[in-house]
N, C-alpha and C positions, 0 to 999 in steps of 0.2 A: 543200522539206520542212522546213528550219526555221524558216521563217517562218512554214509552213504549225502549227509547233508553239509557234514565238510565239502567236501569234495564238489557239490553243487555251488555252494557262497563263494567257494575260490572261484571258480569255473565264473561265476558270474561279477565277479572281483576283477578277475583279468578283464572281461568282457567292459567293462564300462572306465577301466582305467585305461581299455586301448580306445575308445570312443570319445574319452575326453585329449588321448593324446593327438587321434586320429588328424590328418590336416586333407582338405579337399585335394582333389584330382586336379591334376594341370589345368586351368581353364577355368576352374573352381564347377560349383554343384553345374550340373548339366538337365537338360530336357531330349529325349531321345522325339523326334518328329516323326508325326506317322506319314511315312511316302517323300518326306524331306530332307532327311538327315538321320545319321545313325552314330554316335560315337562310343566307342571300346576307350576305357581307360585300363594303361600302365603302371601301377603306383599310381604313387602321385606327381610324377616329373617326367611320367610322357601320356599324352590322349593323342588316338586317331579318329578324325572324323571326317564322314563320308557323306559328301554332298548328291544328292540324287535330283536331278532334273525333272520338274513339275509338268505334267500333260503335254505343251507340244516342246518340251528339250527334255529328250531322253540321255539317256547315261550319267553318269557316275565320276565322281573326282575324289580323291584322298587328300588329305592334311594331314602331317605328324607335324605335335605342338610338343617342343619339351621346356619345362619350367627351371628356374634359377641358375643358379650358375654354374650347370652341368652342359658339356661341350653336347653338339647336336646329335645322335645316333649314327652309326653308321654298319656298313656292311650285315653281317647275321641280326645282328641286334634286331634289324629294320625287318629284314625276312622274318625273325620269327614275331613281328605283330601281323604278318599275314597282307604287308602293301608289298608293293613294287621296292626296288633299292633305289630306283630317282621317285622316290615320293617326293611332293611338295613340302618344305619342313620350315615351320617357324617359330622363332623365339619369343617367348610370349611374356609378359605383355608390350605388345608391339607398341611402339612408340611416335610413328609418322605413319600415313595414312594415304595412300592414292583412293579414288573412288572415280569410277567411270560408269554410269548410271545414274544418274543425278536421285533415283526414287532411293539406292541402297545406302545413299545418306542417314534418312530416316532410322536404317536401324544401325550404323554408326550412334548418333545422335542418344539412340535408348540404351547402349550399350557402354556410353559413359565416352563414348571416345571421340565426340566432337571439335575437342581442343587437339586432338591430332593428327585432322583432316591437314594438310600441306598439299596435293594436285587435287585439282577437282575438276569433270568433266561439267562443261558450261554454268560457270559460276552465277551468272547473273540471273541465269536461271533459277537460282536457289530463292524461296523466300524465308527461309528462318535467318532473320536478325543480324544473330550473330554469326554466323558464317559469310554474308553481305559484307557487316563489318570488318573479320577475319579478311576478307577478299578486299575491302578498299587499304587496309593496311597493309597489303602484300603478304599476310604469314600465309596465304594459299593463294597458288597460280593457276591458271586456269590448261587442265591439259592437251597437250599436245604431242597427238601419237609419234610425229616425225623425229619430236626429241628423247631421244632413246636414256639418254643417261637422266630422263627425271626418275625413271624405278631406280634406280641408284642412289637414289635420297629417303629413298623410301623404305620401310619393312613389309608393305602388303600394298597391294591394290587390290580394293572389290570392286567386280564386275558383272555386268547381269547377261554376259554371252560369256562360254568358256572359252580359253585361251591355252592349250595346253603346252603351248613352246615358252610360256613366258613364266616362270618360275615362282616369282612374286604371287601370282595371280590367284583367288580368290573367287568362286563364282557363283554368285548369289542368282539362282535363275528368274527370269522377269515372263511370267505367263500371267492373262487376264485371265482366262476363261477358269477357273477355281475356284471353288470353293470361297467362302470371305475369310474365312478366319486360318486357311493353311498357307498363306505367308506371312503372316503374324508368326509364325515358328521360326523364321529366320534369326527373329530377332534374339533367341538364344543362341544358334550355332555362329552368329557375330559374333558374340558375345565372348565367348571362348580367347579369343583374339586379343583380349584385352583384359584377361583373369579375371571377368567380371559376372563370369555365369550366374552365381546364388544371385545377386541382386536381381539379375537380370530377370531370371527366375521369378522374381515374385512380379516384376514391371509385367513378365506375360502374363502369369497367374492372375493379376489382377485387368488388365484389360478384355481376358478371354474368360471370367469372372463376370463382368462387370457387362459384354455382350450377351450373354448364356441366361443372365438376368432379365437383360431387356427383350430377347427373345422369349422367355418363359410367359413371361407379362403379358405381352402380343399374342400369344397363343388362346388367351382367354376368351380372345372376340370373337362374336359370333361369325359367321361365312356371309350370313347375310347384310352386317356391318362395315365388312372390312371396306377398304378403298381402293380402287383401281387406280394401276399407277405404269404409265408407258414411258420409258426409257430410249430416248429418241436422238438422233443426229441426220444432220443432211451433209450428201456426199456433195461438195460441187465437181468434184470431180468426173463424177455419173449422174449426176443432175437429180439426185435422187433420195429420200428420205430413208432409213434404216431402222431398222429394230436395231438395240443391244438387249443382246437374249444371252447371255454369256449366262456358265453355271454362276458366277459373281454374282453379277446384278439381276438375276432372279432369285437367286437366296437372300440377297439385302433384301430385296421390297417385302417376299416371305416372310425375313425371321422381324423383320418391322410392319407385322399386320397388314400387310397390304396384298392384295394378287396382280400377279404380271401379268401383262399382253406376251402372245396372241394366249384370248381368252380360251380357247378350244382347239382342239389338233393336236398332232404330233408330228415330231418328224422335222420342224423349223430347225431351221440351221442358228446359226450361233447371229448374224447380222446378215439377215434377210432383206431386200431390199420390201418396200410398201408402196404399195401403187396409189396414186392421187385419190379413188375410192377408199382402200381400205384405210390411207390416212384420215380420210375426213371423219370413217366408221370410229375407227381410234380413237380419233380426239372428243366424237359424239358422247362414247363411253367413260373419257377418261374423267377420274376426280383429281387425279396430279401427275401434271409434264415432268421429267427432268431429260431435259438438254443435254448435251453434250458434244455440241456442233464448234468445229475448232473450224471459226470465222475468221476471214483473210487478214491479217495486220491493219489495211489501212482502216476498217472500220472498227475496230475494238476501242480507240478510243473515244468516238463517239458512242455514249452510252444512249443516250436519245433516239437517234435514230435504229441502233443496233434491236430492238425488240421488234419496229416496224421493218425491218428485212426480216427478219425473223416469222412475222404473220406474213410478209409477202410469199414466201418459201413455201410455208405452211398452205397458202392458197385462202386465207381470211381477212380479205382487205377491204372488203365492202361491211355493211352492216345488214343483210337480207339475212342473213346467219353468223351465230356467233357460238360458240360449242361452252356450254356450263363451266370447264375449264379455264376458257379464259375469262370469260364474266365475273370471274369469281377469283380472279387472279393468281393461278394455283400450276403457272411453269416457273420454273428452279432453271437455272444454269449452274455451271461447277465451279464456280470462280467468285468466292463471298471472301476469301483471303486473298490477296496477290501480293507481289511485287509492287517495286517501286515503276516498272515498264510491265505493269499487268498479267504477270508468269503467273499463273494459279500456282496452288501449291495441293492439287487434289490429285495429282498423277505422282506426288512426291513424298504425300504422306499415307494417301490409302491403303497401301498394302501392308504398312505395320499398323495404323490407328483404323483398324474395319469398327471399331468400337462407335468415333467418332464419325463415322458415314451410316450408322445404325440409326444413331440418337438425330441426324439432323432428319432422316428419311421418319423416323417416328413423329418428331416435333410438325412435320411441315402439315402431319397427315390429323396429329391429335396434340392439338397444343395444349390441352389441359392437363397431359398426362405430365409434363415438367413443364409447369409453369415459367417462363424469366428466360428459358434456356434460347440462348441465342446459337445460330446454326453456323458452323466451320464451314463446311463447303457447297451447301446449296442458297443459291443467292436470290431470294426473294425480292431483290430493285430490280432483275433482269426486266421482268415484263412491266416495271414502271421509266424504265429508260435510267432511272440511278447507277451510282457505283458501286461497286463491293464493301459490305462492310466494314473490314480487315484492309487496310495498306501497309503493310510492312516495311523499312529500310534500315540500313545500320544504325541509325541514331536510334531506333525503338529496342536495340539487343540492350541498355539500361531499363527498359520499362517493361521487359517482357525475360522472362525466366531464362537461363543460360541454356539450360536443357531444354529448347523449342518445342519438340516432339513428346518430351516426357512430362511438360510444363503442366498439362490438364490432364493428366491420369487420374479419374476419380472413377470411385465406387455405385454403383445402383442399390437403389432401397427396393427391394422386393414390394407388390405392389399386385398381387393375384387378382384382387377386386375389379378389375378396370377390364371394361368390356367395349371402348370403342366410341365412335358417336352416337347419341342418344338415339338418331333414326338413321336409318339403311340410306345411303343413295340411291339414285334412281334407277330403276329396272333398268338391263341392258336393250340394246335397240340395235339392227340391221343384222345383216347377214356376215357371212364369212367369218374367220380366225380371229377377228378383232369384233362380233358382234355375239349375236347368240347362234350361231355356227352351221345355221342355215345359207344357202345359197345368196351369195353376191348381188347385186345391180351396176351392171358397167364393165369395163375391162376386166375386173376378176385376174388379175396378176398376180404375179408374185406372190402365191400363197394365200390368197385372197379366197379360195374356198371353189377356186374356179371348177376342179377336178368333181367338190358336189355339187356343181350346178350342172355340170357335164351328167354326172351319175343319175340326177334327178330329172333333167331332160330325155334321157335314156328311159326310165323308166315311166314316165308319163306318155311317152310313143307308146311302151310297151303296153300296157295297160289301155292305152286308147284302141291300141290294135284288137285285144282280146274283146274289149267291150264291143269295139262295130263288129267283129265277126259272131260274137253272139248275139247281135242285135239281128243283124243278116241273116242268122239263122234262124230268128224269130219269127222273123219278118216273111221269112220262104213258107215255114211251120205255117204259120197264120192265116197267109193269102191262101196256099193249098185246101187246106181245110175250109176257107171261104168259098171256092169252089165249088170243092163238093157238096157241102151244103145247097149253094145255089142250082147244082144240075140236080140235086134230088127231091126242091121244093118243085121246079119245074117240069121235072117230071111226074110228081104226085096231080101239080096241074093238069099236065094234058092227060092225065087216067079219069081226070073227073069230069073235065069239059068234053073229051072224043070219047063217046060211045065204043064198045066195041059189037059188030053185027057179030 
């Protein structure tokens, strides 16, 4: 027995002296992504990890990363982790930085390697700070696919289309229709890139933490509390208004208490177009607009007028009707941060910060529940003709965090108690997929419910039909029997007035 417990203290002796000598995996601690990414570690001085394309880019890409200053793998070596022998292979931690995608900045930015940004695809476009600044001092130029020899300054390029002839390349895939919180995983398999997984690690852990919370919360309110909230843009190009119904922005308004249009049906496509009816139905129901209409250059700087083309569009320019929605001042646009030339910064940071498009979609709907909290990207001056809160330029990268994207990572207080607005909004009203799911009045397009007004005129024939043939048949029943009755009182007559000799 005590040898039997020797033998176990050694045993557990070794154990924790190779745990303290232990050193992480190339890339440092990792997050395996569900449907995102998968990485196998080598030791600790090589990891492979395998990029998988989200909903609409299928297939698959390999990365071999080996650490220190061990020459790059080659030939069997390669075969036996199970890639290809031209795998992509890079030295980690990489040290210059191409990025083509201006949104795959963001998780650059969390992953600690924004001082290593040098090409960037459409710079001016960026609004974090200091990358602006970065870009008017020249340490990043702006790229340019013609000049071939800028990957040659480089150790990586990320890109949000794959590029499999280019070697460098990197490809962080760029899909809306997802989930909120599954490209938020990127931001560790960047990470890798730049030896910075553990930290990275806990930046996700605490953002998809810190959503997980605020949707818990939201769960509390009642169904008949919550707030209706449509998700809107106009096409000028088709002259025509749109759902955004993407799995996205139906799980944000979800995991943030609220229910999405269309309120009834199935079967809507992802950006449906809405016909002048069911937009007015929409807007009848809705308790909060968000916009997201990309209006032509020349009028974005006039904020003044930009709300009243806005209502033009929308079809509410007179005052004979005006929809609870706007009386009450409760459409958002996505542009409460910008630029110094008006770039939003909501197509640049949402896919790693879903945290922060949670909290502004909750504040806008229950401001009580965080009190002070002022909203990132939904802009509450739209429908006053103001300007964004947020103007960013180089001279603010001294007054705002170096790490832009990572600057406001904070935590949620759990918060069970909270059950919404103290009274329900107003019953729903009309017909169709945007009312209470009864039949249309008017063109009935585009999803509009037309197909049950079809069905229910169908069936009101039918039913009329069967009622007048039973009526018919009543009516034959009736008169016959009035008949006879009449030939037999007339007959009982003439037995009683004509004798018979």
């Amino acid at each position: 027995m005590l040898g039997s417990f020797a033998s176990l203290a050694g045993a557990l002796g070794l154990f924790m002296a190779a745990s303290v000598n232990a050193q992480e995996p190339c890339g440092g601690t990792v997050y395996n992504g569900t449907g995102t990414f998968t990485v196998k570690n080598y030791g600790t001085e090589y990891t492979v990890l395998t990029m998988f394309g989200a909903n609409n880019n299928p297939g698959s890409e390999d990365y071999l990363l080996y650490c220190g200053d061990i020459p790059a793998p080659q030939g069997q070596a390669i075969l036996d982790m199970g890639v290809s022998s031209n795998v992509k292979k890079f030295k980690v931690p990489v040290t210059s930085v191409l990025v083509s995608g201006t949104f795959t900045s963001s998780y650059v930015e969390l992953a600690g390697g924004q001082k290593n940004i040098r090409v960037l695809e459409n710079p001016q476009n960026i609004v974090s700070p200091c990358l602006q600044e970065e870009f008017k001092n020249t340490s990043i130029v702006p790229l340019n696919s013609a000049i071939f020899n800028q990957y040659l300054t480089v150790d990586v390029g990320f890109r949000e289309n794959k590029d499999p002839g280019q070697i460098k390349d990197v490809w962080v895939p760029m899909s809306i229709e997802v989930a909120p919180l599954l490209r938020a995983q990127y931001i560790n398999a960047v990470s890798l890139f730049f030896n910075s997984g553990s930290q990275a690690l806990i930046t996700y852990n605490t953002i998809i933490g810190t959503y997980n919370q605020l949707k818990i919360d939201m769960s509390g309110i009642p169904n008949e509390n919550k707030m209706r909230i449509g998700w809107v843009k106009y096409d000028f190009g088709n002259k025509t208004w749109k759902l955004r119904n993407t799995e996205f922005t139906r799980g944000i308004i979800t995991d943030a208490g609220g229910i999405p249009f269309p309120l009834v049906g199935d079967g809507v496509t992802s950006e449906p177009d809405i016909s002048p009816t069911d937009f007015k139905i929409l807007m009848t129901n809705a308790d909060i607009i968000i916009d997201q209409t990309e209006f032509p250059a020349d009028g974005k700087g006039n904020y003044t007028s930009l709300f009243g083309r806005w209502r033009a569009l929308a079809g509410f320019t007179g005052t004979d009707f005006i929809p609870r929605v706007l009386d009450l001042h409760k459409v958002y646009s996505l542009d409460n941060t910008v630029n110094q030339i008006g770039i939003s910064d909501y197509q640049y940071r949402m896919p790693s910060r879903p945290d922060l498009l949670l909290r502004d979609v909750i504040a806008v709907q229950y401001p009580e529940y965080n009190k002070g909290y002022r909203t990132r990207f939904l802009n509450g001056n739209f429908q006053y003709g103001g300007a964004p809160d947020f103007t960013l330029g180089p001279a603010n990268c001294t007054t705002t965090p170096m790490q832009y994207n990572s600057g406001d990572i904070t935590t949620s207080n759990p918060n069970p108690l909270f059950t919404g607005l103290p009274t329900p909004p107003p019953p729903v009203v009309g017909g169709g997929i945007y009312g209470i799911g009864g039949p249309t009045q008017g063109d009935g397009t585009s999803g509009s419910g037309k197909s049950k007004t079809t069905s229910v005129v169908i069936a009101v024939v039918c039913v009329a039909a069967v009622l007048g043939a039973a009526f018919a048949f009543a009516f034959y029943k009736w008169s016959r029997r009035a008949k006879e009755d009449r030939f037999i009182e007339l007959e009982e007559e003439m037995n009683n007035e004509i004798p018979l000799s």
